[in-house]
C-alpha positions as CSV (number, residue, x, y, z in Angstrom):
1,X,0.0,0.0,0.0
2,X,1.2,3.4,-0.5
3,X,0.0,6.9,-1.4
4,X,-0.1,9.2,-4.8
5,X,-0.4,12.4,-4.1
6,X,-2.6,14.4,-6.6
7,X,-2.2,17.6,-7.9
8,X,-4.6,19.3,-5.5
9,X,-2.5,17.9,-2.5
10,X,-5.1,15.2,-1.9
11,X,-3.8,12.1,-0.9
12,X,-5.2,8.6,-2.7
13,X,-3.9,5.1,-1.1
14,X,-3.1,2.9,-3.8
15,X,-2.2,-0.7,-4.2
16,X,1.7,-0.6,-5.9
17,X,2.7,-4.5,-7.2
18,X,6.9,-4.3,-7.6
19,X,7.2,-7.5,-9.5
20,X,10.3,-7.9,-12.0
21,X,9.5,-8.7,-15.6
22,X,10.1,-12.1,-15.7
23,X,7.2,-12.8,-12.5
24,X,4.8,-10.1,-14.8
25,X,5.5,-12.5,-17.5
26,X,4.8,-15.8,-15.4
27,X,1.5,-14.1,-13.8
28,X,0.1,-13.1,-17.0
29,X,0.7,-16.2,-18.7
30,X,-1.0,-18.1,-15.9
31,X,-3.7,-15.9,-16.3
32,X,-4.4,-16.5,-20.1
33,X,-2.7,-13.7,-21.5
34,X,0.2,-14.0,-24.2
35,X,2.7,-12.2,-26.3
36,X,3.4,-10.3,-23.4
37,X,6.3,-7.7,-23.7
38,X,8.3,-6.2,-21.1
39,X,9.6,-2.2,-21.5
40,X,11.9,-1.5,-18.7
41,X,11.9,2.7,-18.4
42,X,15.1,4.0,-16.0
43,X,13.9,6.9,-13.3
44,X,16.0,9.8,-13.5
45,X,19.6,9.6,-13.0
46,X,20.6,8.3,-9.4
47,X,16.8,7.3,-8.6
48,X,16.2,3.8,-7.6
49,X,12.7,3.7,-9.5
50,X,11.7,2.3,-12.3
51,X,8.6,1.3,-14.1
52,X,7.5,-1.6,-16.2
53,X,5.6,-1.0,-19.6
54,X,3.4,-3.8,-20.2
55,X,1.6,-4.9,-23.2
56,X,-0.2,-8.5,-23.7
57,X,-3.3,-10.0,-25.0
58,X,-6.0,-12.1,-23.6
59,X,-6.0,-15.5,-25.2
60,X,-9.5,-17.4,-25.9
């Protein structure tokens, strides 16, 4: 759980998942999905963030 804060100062709790690719890849394949591809984007120099671009499709 954490919190986003919004542009008004409002703060929203939020559920934050920090899986690594490969277990996005794993979940989602176990979940009916495929094709699924992976797009690692880097935070700003000297952050320890990153975030995962996803894209899949549902199967069936």
């Amino acid at each position: 759980m954490d919190n986003l804060t919004l542009a008004d100062g409002a703060r929203l709790p939020v559920v934050h998942y920090a899986y690594d690719a490969d277990t996005w890849r794993r979940l989602l394949d176990g979940h009916g999905f495929a094709d699924t591809e992976v797009l690692p984007v880097e935070g700003p120099e000297g952050s320890l963030y990153r975030t995962l671009v996803i894209r899949t499709r549902r199967t069936g």
